[in-house]
N, C-alpha and C positions, 0 to 999 in steps of 0.2 A: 617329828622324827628328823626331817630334813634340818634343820636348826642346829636340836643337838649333834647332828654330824657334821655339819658343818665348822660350830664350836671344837668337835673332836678336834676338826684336823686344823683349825687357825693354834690349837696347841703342840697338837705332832707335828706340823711342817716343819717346824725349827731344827727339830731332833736328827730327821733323817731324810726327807725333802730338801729343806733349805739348809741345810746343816752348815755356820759359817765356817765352817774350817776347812773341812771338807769337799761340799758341795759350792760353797761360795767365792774360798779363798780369802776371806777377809779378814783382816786386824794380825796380817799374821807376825806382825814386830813382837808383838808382849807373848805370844804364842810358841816362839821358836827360842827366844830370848829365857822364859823362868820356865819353861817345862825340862829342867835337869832333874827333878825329883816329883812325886804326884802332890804332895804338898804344898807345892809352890803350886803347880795347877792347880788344885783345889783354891788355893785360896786366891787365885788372880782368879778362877771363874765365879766363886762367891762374891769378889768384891764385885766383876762386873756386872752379876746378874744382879745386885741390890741398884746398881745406879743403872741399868736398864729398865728393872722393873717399876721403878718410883720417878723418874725421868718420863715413862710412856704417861703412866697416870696422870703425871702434872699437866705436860703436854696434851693431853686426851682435855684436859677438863680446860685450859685457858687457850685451847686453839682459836678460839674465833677474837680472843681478845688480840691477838700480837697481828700486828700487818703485817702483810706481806715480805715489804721490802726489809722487814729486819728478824724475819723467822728464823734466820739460822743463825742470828748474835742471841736472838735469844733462847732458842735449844742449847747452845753451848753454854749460857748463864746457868741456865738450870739442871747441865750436867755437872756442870762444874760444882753447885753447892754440894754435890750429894757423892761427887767423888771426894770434895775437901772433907765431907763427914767422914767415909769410908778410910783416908789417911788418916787425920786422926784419930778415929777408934785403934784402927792399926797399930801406929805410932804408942799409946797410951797403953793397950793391953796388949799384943803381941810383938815387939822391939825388934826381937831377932826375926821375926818371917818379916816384918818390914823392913828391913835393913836389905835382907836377901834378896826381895822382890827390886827394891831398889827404886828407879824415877818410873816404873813402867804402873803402880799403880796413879800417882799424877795425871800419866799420859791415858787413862784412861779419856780424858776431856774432850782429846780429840781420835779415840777410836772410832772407825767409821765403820765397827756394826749399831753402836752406839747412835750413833748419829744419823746411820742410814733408818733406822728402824721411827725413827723420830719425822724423820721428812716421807718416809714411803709410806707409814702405817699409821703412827699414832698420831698424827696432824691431819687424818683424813677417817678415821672410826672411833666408833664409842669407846669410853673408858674401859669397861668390862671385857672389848674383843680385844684395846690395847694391853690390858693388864694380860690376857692369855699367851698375846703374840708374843710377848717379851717373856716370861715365864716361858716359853718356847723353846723362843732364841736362846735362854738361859742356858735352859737345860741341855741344847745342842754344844755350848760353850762348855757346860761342866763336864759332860762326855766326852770332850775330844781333850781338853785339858787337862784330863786326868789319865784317859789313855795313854796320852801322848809323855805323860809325866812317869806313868809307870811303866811304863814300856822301857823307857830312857835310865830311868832309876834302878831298876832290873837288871840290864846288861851292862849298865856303866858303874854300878853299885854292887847288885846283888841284894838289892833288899825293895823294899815296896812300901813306904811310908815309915822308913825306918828300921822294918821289920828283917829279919835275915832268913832270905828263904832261899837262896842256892847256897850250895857245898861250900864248907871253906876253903878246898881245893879250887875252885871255879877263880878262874884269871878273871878280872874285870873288864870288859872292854875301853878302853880310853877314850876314846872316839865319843860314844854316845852319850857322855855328859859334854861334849863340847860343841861347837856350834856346827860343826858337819853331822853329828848327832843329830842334831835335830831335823835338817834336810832330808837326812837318809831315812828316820822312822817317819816324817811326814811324808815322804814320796810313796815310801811302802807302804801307811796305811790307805792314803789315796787309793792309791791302787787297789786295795782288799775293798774299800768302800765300793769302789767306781763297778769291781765286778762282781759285786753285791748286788749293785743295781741294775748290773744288766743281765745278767743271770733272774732278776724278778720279772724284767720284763718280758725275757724271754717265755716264761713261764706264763704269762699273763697272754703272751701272742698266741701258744698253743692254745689256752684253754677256748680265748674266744674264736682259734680259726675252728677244735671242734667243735663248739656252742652251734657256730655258724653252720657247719655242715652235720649238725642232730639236728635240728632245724630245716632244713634243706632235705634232708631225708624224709620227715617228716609228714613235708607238704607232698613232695614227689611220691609216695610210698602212703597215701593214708588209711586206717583203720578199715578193715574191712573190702579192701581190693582182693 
């Protein structure tokens, strides 16, 4: 039991614990840069969670082979093949979201959730807890890149993958496809996360200060006095 909870949460932390955007702050160039639209989010976080998730594997399984003193030339060789596949599949089948995304799928090679997840996790556990950690981290990355993309595309558009969901009377915001757009909806979801979290905590402190004092009661007050 302890195991697969464990397992649970080495896949939830990413999402909402570790959450890199949010909770961690990281990678945030390619994040602030193609979230004008969710599509673009979408697909900067599909492309990074392919070369997160196959990057941990590789790493998981030839850790003990690479020394030391060259572990991070070669973490970065072997993101690097698997971000060069990801342009060109890009490039070959979708022209135009490649074109959009721009140098920021390239720069995947040297994004350091990418890279952090390589030297903090998958160069130090099994394939199977790396493959989850990064599936994780993925999934935290597809969440917040698509929030962030639709939120942005919403008020700066009026539509949501295209789609046309406010009035045609509704003025667009200008702002929010540009790059104060992007500071201003990540400041504010920040903020909605942050008192997310502590709004849980809060809740987590009453339950156990009553636990504590049902307990306490309990002992002081026993059956049959």
């Amino acid at each position: 039991m302890s195991s697969k909870l464990s397992l649970y949460k080495e896949f939830t932390k990413g999402i909402w614990e570790q959450n890199t955007t949010f909770k961690q702050i990281l990678g945030m160039c390619p994040v602030l840069a193609v979230t004008v639209s969710a599509i673009n989010g979408l697909a900067m976080a599909l492309a990074t969670t392919f070369v997160l998730v196959f990057s941990s594997i590789i790493v998981a399984i030839v850790k003990k082979l690479i020394p030391d003193q060259v572990r991070i030339a070669a973490y970065i060789l072997i993101i690097a093949t698997f971000v060069t596949i990801v342009d060109m599949v890009m490039k070959a089948s979708y022209p135009d979201l490649s074109k959009s995304l721009g140098p920021y799928i390239p720069l995947i090679v040297v994004n350091c959730v990418i890279l952090g997840r390589q030297e903090a996790f998958a160069s130090k556990n099994t394939v199977f807890r790396s493959f989850l950690d990064a599936v994780g981290m993925g999934a935290g990355v597809l969440l917040s890149l698509i929030l962030l993309g639709a939120v942005r595309e919403l008020f700066g558009s009026g539509t949501i993958f295209g789609i046309q969901l406010l009035p045609d009377f509704y003025e667009p915001m200008l702002v929010m496809i540009l790059p104060a757009g992007a500071f201003i909806t990540l400041g504010l979801m920040m903020g909605l996360f942050n008192q997310i979290a502590l709004s849980n905590k809060e809740k987590q402190r009453k339950k156990t200060i009553e636990k504590y004092l049902s307990t306490k009661n309990s002992i002081n007050d026993p059956v049959g006095v």
